[in-house]
KEKOL-551179 format. One line per 4 residues: number of its first residue (from 1); for each residue x negated, y negated, z negated of N, C-alpha, C. Coordinates in Angstrom, 2 decimals. Each point is the difference from the previous one (the first is absolute). Layout:
% KEKOL-551179
NUM> X,Y,Z,X,Y,Z,X,Y,Z; ...
END
This chain:
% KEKOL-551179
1> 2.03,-23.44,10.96,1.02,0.95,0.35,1.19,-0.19,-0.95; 1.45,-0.12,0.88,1.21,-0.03,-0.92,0.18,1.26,-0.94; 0.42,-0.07,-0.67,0.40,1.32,-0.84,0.81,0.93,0.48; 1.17,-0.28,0.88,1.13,0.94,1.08,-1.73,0.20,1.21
5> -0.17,-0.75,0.30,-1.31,1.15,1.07,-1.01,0.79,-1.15; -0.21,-0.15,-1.15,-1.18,1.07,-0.53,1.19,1.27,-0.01; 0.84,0.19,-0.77,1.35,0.55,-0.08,-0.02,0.71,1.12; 0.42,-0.44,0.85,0.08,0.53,1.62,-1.23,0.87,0.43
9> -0.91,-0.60,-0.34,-1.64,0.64,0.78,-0.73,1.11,-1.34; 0.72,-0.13,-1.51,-1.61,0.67,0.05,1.46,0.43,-1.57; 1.55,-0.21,0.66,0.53,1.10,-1.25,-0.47,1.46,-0.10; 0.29,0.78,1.24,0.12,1.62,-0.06,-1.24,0.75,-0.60
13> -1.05,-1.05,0.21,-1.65,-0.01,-0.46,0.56,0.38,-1.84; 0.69,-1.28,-0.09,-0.01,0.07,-1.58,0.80,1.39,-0.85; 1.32,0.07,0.94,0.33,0.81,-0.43,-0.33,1.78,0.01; -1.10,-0.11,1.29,-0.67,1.62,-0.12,-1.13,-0.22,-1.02
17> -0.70,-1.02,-0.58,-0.50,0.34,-1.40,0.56,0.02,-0.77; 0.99,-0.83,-0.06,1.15,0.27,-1.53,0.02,1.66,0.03; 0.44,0.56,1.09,0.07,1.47,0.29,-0.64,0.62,-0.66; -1.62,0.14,0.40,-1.02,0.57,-0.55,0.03,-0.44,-1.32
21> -0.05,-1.13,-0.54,0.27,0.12,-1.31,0.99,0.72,-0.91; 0.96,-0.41,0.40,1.27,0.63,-1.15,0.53,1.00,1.00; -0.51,0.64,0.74,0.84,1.68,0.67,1.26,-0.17,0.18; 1.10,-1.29,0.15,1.15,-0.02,0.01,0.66,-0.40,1.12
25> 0.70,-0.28,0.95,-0.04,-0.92,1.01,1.16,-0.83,-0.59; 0.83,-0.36,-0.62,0.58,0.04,-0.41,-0.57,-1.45,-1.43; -0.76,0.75,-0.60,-0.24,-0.71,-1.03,-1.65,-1.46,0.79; -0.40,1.08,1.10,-0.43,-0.96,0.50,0.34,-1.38,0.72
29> 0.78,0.27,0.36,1.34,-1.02,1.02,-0.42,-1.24,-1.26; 1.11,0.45,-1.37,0.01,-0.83,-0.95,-1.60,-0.73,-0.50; -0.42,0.80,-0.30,-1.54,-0.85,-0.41,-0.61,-0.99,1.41; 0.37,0.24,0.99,-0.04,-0.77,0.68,0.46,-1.44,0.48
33> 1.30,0.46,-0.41,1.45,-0.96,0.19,-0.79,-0.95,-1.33; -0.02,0.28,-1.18,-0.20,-0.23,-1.39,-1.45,-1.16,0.17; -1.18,0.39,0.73,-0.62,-0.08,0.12,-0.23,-1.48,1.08; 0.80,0.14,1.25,0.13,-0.78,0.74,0.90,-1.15,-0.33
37> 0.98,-0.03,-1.09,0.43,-1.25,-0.58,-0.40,-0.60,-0.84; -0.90,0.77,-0.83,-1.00,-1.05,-0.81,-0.62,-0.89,0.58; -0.98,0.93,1.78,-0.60,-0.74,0.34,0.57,-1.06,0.86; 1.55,-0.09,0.52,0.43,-1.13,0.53,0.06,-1.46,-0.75
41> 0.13,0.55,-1.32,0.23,-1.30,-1.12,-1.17,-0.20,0.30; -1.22,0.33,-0.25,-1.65,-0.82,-0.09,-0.35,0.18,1.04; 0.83,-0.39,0.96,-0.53,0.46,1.85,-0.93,-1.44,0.29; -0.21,-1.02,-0.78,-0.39,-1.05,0.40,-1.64,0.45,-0.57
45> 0.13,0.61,-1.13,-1.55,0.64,-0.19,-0.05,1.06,0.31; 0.73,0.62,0.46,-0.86,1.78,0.82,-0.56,-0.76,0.55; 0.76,-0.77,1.31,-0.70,-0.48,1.64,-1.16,-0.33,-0.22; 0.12,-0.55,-1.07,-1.77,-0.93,-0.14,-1.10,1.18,-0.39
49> 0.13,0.78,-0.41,-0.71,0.82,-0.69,-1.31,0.49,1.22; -1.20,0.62,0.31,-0.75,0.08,0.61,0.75,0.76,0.67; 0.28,1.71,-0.49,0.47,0.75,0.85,1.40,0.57,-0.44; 1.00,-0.85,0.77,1.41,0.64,-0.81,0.39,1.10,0.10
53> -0.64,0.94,0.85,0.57,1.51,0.04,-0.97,0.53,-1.20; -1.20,0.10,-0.46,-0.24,-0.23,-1.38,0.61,-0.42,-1.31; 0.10,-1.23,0.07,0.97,-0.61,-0.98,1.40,0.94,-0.07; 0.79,0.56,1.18,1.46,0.69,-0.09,-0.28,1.17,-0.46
57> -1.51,0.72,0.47,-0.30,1.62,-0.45,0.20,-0.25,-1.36; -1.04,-0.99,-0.71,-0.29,0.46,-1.09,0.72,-0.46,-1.03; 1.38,-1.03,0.39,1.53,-0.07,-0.61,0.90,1.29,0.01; -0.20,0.99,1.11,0.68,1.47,-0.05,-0.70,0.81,-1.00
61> -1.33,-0.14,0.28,-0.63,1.02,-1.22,0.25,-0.49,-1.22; -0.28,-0.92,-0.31,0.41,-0.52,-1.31,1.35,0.19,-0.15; 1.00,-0.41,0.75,1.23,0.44,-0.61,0.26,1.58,-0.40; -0.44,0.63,1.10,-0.18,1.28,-0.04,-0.38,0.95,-1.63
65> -1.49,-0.66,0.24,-0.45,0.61,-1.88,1.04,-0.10,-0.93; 0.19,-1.63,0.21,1.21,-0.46,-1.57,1.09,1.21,0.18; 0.50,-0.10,1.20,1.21,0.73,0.13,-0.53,1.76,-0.55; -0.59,0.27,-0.03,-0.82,1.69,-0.28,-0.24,-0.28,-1.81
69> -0.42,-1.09,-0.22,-0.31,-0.36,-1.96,1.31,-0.10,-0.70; 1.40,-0.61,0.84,1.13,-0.20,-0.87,0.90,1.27,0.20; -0.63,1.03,0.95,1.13,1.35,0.52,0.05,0.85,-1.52; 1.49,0.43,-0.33,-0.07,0.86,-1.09,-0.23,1.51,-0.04
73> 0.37,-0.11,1.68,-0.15,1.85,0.39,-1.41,0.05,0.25; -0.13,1.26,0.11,-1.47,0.62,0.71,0.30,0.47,1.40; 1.57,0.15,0.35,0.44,0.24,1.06,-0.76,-0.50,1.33; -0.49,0.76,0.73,-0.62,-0.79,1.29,0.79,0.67,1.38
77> 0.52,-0.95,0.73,0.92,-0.09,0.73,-0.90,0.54,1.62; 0.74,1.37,0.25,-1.77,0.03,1.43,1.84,-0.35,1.31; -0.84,-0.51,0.57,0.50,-0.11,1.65,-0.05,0.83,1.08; 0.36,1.40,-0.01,-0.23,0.98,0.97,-0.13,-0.28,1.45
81> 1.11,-0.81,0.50,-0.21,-1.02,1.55,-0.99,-0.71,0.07; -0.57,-0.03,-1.27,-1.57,-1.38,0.90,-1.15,1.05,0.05; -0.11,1.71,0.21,-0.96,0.23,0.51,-0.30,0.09,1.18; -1.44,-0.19,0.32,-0.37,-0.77,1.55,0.01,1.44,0.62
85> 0.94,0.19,0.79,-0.13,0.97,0.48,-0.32,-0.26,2.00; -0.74,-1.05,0.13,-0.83,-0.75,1.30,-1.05,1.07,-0.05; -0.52,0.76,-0.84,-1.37,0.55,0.52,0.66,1.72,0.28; -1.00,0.14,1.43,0.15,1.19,0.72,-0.47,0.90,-0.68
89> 0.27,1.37,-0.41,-0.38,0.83,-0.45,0.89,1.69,-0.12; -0.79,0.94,0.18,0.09,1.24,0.53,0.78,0.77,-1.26; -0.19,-0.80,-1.22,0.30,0.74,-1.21,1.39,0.13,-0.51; 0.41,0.57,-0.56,1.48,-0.18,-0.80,0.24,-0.73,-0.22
93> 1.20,-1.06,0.66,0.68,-1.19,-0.45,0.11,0.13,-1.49; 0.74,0.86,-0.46,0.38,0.01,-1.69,-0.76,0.23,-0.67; -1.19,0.50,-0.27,-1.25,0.22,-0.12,-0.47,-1.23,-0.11; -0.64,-0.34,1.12,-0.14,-1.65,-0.27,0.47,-0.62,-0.54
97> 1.35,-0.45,-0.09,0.66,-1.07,-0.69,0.31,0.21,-1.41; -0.02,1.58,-0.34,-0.19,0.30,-1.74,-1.45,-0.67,-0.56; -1.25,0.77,0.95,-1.47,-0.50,-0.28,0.54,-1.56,-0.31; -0.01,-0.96,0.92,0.17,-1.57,0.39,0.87,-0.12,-1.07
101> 0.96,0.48,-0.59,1.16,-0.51,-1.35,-0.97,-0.03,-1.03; -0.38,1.35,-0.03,-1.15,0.28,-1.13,-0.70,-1.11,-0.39; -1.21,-0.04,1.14,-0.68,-1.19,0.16,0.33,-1.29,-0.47; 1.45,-0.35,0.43,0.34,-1.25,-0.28,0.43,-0.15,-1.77
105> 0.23,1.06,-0.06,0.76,-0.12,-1.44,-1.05,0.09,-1.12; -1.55,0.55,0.15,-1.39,-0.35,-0.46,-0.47,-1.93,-0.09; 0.56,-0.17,1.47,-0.31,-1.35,0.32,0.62,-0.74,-1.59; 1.10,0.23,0.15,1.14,-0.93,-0.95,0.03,-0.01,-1.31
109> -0.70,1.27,-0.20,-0.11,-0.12,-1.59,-1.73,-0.91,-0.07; -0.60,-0.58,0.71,-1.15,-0.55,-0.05,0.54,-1.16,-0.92; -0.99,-0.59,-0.87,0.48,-1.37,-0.55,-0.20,-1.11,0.80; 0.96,-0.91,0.18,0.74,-1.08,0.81,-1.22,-0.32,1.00
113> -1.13,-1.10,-0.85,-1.02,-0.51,0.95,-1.10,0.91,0.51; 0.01,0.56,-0.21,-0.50,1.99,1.12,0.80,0.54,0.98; 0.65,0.10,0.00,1.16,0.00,1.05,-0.29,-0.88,0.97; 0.85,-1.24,-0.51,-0.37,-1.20,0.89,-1.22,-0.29,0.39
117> -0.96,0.20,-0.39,-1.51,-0.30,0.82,-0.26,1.42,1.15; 0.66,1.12,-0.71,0.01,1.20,1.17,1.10,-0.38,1.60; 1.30,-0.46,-0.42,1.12,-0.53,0.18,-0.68,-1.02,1.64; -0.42,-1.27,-0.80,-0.65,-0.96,0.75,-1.17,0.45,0.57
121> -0.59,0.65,-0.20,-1.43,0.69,0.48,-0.25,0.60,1.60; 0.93,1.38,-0.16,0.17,1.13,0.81,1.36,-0.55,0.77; 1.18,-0.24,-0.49,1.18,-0.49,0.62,0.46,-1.22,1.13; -0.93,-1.13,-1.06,-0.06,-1.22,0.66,-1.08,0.12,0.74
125> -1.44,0.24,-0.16,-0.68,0.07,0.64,-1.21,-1.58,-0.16; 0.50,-0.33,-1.53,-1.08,-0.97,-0.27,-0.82,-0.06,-0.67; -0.64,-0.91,0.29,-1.56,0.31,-0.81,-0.17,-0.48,-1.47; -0.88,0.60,-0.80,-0.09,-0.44,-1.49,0.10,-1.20,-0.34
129> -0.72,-1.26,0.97,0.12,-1.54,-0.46,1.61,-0.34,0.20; 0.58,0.28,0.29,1.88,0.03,0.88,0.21,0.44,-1.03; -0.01,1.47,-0.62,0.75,0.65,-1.06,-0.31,-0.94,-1.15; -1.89,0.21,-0.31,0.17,-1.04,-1.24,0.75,-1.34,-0.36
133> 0.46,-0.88,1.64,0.33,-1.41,-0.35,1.49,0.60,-0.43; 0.88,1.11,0.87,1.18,0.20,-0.28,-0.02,0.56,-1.43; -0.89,1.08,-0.57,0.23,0.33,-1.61,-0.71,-1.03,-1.22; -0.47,-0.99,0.74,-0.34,-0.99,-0.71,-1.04,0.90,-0.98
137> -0.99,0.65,0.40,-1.46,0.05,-0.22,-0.81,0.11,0.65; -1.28,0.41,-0.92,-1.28,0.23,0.77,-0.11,1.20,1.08; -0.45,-0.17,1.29,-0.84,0.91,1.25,-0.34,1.44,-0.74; -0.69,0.07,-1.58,-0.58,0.88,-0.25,1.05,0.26,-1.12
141> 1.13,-0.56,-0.41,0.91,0.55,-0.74,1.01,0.88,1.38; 0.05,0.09,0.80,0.99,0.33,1.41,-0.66,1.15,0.02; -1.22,0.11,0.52,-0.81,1.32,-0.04,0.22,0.68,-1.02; -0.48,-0.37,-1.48,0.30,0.94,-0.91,1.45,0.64,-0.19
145> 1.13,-0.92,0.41,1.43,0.65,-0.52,-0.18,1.05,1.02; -0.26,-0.44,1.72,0.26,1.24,0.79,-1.03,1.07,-0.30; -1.32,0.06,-0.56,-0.87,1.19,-0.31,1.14,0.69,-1.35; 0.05,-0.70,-0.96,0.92,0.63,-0.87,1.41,0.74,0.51
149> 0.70,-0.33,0.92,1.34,0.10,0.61,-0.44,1.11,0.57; -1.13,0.17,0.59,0.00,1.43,1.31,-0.79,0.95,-1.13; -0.45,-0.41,-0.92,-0.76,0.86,-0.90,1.03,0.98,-0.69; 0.75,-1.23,-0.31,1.74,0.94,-0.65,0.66,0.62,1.19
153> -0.10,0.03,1.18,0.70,0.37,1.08,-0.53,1.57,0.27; -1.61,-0.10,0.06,-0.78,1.22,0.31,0.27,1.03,-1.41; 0.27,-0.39,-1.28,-0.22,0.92,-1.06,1.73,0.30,0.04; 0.69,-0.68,-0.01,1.77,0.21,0.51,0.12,1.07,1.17
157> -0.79,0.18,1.26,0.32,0.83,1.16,-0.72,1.03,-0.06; -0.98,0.10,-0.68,-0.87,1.06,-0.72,1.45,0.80,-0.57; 0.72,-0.52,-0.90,0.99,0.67,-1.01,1.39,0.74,1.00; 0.49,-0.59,0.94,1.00,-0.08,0.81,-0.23,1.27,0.78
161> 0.24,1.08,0.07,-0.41,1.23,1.42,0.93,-0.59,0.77; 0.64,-0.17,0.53,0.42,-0.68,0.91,-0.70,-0.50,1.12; -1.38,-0.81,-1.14,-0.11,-1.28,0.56,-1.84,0.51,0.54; -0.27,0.99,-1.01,-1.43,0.84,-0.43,-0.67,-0.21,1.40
165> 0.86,0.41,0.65,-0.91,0.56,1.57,-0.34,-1.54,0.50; 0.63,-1.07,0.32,-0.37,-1.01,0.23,-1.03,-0.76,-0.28; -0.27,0.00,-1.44,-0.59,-0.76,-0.37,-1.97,0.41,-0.60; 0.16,1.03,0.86,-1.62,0.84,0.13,-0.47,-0.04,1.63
169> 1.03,-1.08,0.24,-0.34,-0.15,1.70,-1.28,-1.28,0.15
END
């Protein structure tokens, strides 16, 4: 596959995890953009690589972390337009989307590769051997970050009334 067809077929992919990662759309665009010209220079070894949508994930995550280790703020940037507001429901729009901010803004203070294994997990919809090749570890290191990640998630929504009623469901 040329690099203008991966580009073409499997950008918007990249850039709704950049999303989920950094909450920005905005800053996602860039880690993307950022991301996708590295990989044009070594486009002669992505292609080769077993699975290059692998190989490109786990060039975003990685850029991703670095980019979260050199930030000087603690500032975390949320994206109010990227909540999914596709699912039907009887309840208070604003209501919801405070809960869902909430939620997300628990997500973000997670540390980098917890996130991203929650991120890639539930979002992408792949499986631990996929996540591990993209975070470049072990099957049973993937499991542990996400048992740790929802462990901090459940004792975080415990704290949140907001969030209280949800998370005894």
């Amino acid at each position: 596959m040329e690099f203008d067809e991966y580009v073409r077929l499997r950008g918007d992919r990249l850039v709704r995890l950049a999303r989920l990662l950094v909450r920005d759309r905005h800053l996602a665009e860039d880690l993307v953009q950022e991301v996708l010209g590295r990989a044009y220079v070594r486009w002669d070894r992505v292609s080769r690589a077993d699975d290059v949508d692998v190989y490109v994930r786990r060039m975003l995550v990685n850029r991703h972390i670095s980019w979260r280790r050199r930030r000087s703020s603690t500032e975390v940037a949320i994206d109010t337009s990227a909540t999914h507001l596709d699912r039907a429901g009887l309840g208070d729009i604003g209501t919801e989307t405070a809960e869902r901010d909430a939620a997300w803004q628990l997500i973000a203070e997670l540390p980098p590769k917890q996130r991203a294994t929650l991120v890639l997990r539930y979002y992408e919809d792949l499986d631990d051997a996929t996540i591990a090749q993209i975070l470049q570890c072990s099957q049973v290191t993937v499991r542990s970050q996400a048992m740790r990640a929802l462990a901090t998630l459940r004792r975080r929504l415990a704290e949140v009334p907001a969030l209280r009623k949800d998370a005894t469901r």
